[in-house]
KEFI-235489 format. One record per residue (C-alpha): residue in three letters; z negated, x, y negated. Coordinates in pm, 1 decimal, decimal comma. Layout:
N
{'ala'; {Z; X; Y}}
...
This chain:
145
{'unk'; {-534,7; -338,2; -1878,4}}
{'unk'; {-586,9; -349,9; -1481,7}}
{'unk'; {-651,7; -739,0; -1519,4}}
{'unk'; {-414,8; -837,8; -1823,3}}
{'unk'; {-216,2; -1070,1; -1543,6}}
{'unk'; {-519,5; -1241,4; -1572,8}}
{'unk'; {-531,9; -1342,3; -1912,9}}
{'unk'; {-198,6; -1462,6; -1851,8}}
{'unk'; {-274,3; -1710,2; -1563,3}}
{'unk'; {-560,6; -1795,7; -1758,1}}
{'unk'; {-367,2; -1904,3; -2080,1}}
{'unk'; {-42,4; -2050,8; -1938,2}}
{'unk'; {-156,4; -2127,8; -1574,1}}
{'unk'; {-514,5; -2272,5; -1642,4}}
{'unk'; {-529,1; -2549,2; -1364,7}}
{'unk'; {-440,5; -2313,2; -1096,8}}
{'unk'; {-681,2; -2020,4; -1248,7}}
{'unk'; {-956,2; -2231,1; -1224,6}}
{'unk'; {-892,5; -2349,7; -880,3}}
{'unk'; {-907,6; -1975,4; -745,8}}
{'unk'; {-1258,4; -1942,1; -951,5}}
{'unk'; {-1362,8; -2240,0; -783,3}}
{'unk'; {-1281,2; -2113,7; -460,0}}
{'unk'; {-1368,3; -1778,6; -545,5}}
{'unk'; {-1743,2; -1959,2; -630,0}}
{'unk'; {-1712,8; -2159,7; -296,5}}
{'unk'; {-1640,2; -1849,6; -69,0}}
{'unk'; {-1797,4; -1585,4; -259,2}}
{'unk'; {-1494,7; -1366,3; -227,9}}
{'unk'; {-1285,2; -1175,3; -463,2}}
{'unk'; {-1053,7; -1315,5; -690,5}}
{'unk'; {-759,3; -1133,1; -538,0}}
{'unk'; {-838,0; -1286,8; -185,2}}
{'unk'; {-835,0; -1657,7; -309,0}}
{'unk'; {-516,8; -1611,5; -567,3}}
{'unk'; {-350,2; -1454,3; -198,0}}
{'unk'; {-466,3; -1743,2; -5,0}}
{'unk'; {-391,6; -2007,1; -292,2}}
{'unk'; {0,5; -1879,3; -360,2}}
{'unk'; {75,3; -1522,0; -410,4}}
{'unk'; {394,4; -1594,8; -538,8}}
{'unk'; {336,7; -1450,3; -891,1}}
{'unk'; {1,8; -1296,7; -856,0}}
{'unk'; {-187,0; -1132,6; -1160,1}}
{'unk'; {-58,3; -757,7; -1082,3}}
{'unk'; {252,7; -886,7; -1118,7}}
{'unk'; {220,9; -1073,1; -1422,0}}
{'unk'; {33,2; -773,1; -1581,0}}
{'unk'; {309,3; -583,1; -1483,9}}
{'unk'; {546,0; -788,4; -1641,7}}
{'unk'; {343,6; -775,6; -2010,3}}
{'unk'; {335,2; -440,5; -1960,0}}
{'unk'; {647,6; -351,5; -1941,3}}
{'unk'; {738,8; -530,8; -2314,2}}
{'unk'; {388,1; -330,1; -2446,8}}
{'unk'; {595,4; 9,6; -2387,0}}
{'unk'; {300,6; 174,7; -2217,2}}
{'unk'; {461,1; 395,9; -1991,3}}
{'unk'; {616,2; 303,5; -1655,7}}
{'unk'; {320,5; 499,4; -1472,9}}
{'unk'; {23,9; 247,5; -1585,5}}
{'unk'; {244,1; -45,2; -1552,2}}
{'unk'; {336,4; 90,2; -1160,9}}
{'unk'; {-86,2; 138,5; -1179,1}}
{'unk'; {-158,7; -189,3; -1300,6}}
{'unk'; {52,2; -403,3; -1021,1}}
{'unk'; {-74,8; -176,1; -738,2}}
{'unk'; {-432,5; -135,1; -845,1}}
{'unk'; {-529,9; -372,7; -542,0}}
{'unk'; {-265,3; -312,5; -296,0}}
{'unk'; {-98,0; 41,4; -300,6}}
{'unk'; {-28,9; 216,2; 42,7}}
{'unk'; {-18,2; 576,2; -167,4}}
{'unk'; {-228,5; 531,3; -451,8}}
{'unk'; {-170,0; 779,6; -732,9}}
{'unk'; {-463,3; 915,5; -912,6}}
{'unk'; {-438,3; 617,2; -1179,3}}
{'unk'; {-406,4; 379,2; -908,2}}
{'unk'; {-737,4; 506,9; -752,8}}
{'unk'; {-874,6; 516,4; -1094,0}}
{'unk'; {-801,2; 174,6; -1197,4}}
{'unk'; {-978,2; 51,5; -843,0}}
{'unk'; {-1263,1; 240,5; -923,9}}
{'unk'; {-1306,5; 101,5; -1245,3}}
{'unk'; {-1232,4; -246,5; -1139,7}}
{'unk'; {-1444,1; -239,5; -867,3}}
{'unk'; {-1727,9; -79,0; -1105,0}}
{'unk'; {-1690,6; -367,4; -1298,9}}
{'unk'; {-1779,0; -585,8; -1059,8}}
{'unk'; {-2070,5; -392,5; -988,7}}
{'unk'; {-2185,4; -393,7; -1274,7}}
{'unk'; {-2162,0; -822,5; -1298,2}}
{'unk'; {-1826,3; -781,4; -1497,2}}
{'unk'; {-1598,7; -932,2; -1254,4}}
{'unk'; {-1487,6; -1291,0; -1287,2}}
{'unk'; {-1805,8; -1407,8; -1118,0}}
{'unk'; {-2128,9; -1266,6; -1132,9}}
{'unk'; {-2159,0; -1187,9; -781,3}}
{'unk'; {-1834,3; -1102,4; -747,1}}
{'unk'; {-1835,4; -822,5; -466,3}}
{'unk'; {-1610,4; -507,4; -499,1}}
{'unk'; {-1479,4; -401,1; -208,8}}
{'unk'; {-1387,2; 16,2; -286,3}}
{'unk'; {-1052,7; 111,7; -43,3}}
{'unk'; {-1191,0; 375,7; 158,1}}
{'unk'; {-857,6; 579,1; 132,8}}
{'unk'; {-900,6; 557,0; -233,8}}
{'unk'; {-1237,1; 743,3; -271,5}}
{'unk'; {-1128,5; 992,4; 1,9}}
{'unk'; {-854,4; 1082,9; -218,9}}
{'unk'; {-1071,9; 1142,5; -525,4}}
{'unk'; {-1311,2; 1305,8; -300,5}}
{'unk'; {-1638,2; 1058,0; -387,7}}
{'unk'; {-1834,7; 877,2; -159,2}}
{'unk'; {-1976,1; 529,2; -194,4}}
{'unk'; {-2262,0; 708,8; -260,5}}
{'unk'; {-2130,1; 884,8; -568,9}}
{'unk'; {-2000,9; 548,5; -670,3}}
{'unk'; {-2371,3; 361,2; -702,0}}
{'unk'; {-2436,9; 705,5; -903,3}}
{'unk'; {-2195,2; 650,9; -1168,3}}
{'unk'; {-2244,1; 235,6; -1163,9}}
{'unk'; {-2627,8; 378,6; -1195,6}}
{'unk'; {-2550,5; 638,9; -1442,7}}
{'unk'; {-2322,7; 384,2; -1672,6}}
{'unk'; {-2601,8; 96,1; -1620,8}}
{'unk'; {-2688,3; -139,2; -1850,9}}
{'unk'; {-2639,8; 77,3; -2160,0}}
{'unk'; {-2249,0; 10,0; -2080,6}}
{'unk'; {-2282,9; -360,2; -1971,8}}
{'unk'; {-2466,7; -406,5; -2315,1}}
{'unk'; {-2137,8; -189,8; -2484,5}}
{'unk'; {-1877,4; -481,2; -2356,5}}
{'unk'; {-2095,4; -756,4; -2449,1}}
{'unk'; {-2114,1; -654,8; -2764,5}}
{'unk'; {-1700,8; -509,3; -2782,0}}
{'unk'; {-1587,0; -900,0; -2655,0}}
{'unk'; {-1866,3; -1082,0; -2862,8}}
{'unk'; {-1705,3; -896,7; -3226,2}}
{'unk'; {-1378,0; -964,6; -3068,6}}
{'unk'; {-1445,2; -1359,3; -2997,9}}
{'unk'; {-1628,4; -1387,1; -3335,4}}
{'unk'; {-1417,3; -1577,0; -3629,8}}
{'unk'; {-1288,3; -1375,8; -3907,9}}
{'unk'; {-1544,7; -1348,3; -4209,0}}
């Protein structure tokens, strides 16, 4: 849910989605750095925001999923969310493999982890849960039977 602005840009706004991969592939920085630098009028927290708010979800996640990258205060979602997008990445889940996650330092002081406990749980959730998605999006991106 974090990402869903994503899916959107990637549907409706394909040209300029694929120019902030191909930057992102260039620079080898994260996708929310190049979509800032490339036009951050409408950036993907927003537009997950946005299909949020029609999915009647709860106006806490949809305030989670539009500051998951930016949030001065982050609520314990918020820090959640970063956490697990940043595992992600981690973990080679991110838009690009080598994607790097960068973990907001006030974030983990607030949950009280260290970077540290971080590579413990990306360690601990390994490649038993990398193998989990691949197979969750390759039944979802199969045709019906």
């Amino acid at each position: 849910m974090r990402d869903s602005g994503k899916v959107v840009l990637g549907f409706f706004f394909w040209e300029h989605f694929e120019e902030i991969l191909g930057h992102m592939s260039k620079e080898s920085c994260s996708f929310r750095r190049d979509e800032k630098a490339l036009c951050d009028v409408a950036n993907h927290e927003f537009l997950g925001q946005l299909l949020l708010l029609k999915s009647n979800v709860g106006e806490q996640l949809v305030r989670a999923v539009g500051e998951h990258h930016t949030g001065k205060d982050p609520s314990d979602l918020v820090c959640l969310l970063h956490v697990a997008n940043n595992l992600c990445k981690d973990l080679g889940k991110g838009y690009l493999q080598q994607e790097p996650s960068q973990y907001r330092v006030e974030v983990l002081q607030k949950l009280g982890i260290t970077r540290d406990d971080v590579d413990k749980i990306r360690d601990e959730l390994g490649e038993n849960m990398v193998r989990e998605i691949d197979e969750v999006v390759d039944r979802c991106v199969q045709p019906p039977a």
